[in-house]
C-alpha positions in Angstrom: 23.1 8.2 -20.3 22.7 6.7 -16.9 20.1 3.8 -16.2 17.9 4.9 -13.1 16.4 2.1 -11.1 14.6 4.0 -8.7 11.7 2.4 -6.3 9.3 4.5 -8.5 10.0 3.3 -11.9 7.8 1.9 -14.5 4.6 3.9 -12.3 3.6 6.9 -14.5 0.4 4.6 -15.2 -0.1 2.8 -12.4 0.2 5.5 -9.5 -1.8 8.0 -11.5 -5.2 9.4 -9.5 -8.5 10.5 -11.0 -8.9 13.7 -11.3 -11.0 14.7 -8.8 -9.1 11.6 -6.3 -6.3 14.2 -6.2 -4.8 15.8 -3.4 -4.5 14.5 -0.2 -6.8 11.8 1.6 -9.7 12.4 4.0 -8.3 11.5 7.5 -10.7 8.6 8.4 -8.1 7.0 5.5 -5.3 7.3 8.4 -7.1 6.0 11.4 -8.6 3.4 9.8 -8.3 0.3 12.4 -7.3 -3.3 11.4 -7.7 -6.6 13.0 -5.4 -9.7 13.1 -6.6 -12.1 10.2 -8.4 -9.1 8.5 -7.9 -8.7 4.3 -7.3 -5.7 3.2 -6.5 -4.2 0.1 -3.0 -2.5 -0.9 -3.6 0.6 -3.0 -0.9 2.9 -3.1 -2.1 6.5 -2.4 1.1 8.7 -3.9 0.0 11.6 -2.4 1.8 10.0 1.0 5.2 9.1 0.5 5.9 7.8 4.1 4.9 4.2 4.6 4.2 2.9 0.7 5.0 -0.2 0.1 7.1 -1.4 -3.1 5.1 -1.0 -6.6 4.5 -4.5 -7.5 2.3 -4.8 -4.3 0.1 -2.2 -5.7 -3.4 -4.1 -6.2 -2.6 -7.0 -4.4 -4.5 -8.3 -1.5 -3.0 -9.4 1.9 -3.8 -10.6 5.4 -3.1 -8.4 8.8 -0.4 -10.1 11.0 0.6 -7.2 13.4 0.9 -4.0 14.0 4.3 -1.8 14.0 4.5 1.7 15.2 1.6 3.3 12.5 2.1 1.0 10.1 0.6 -2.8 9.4 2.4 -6.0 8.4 0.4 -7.9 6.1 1.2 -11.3 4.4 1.2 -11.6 0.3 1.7 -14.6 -1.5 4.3 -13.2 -4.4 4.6 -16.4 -6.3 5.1 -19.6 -4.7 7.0 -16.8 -1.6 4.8 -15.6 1.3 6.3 -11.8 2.2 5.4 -9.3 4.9 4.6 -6.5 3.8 4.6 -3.2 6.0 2.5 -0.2 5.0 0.5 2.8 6.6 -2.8 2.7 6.6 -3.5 5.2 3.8 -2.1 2.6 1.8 -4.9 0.1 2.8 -8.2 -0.7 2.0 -11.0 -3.2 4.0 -11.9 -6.1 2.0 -15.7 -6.4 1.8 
């Protein structure tokens, strides 16, 4: 038997929604605006496939460092590596 190591492995868990979180998001998710230095939340919404950043991002929490085209680049510390990460906005959530 083959050995798949697709970008979506290990996530039957982790990418699961509540039940009534299901479907697709409101659209104030996707036109949510960010500012340079803001922290913001990754929280990968699987119902949108375009724009989701890699799995072990999921629940980590990053600064805003640009924009590019619909998506943001954020900055995560992975370890003792700083990464940019880029992700739509339906991907995000404000820090509070």
């Amino acid at each position: 038997m083959a050995h798949h190591n697709g970008p979506r492995k290990k996530t039957r868990y982790k990418f699961k929604k509540e039940l009534r979180q299901r479907g697709l998001p409101p659209v104030t998710s996707v036109i949510q605006q960010f500012e340079v230095g803001d922290k913001v939340h990754i929280v990968v919404n699987t119902s949108v496939q375009k724009g989701m950043p890699h799995r072990r991002f999921h629940g980590l929490t990053g600064t805003v460092i640009g924009k590019r085209g619909r998506a943001w680049m954020l900055s995560i510390h992975d370890g003792n590596a700083e990464k940019t990460v880029i992700a739509r906005p339906q991907h995000l959530k404000a820090q509070k």
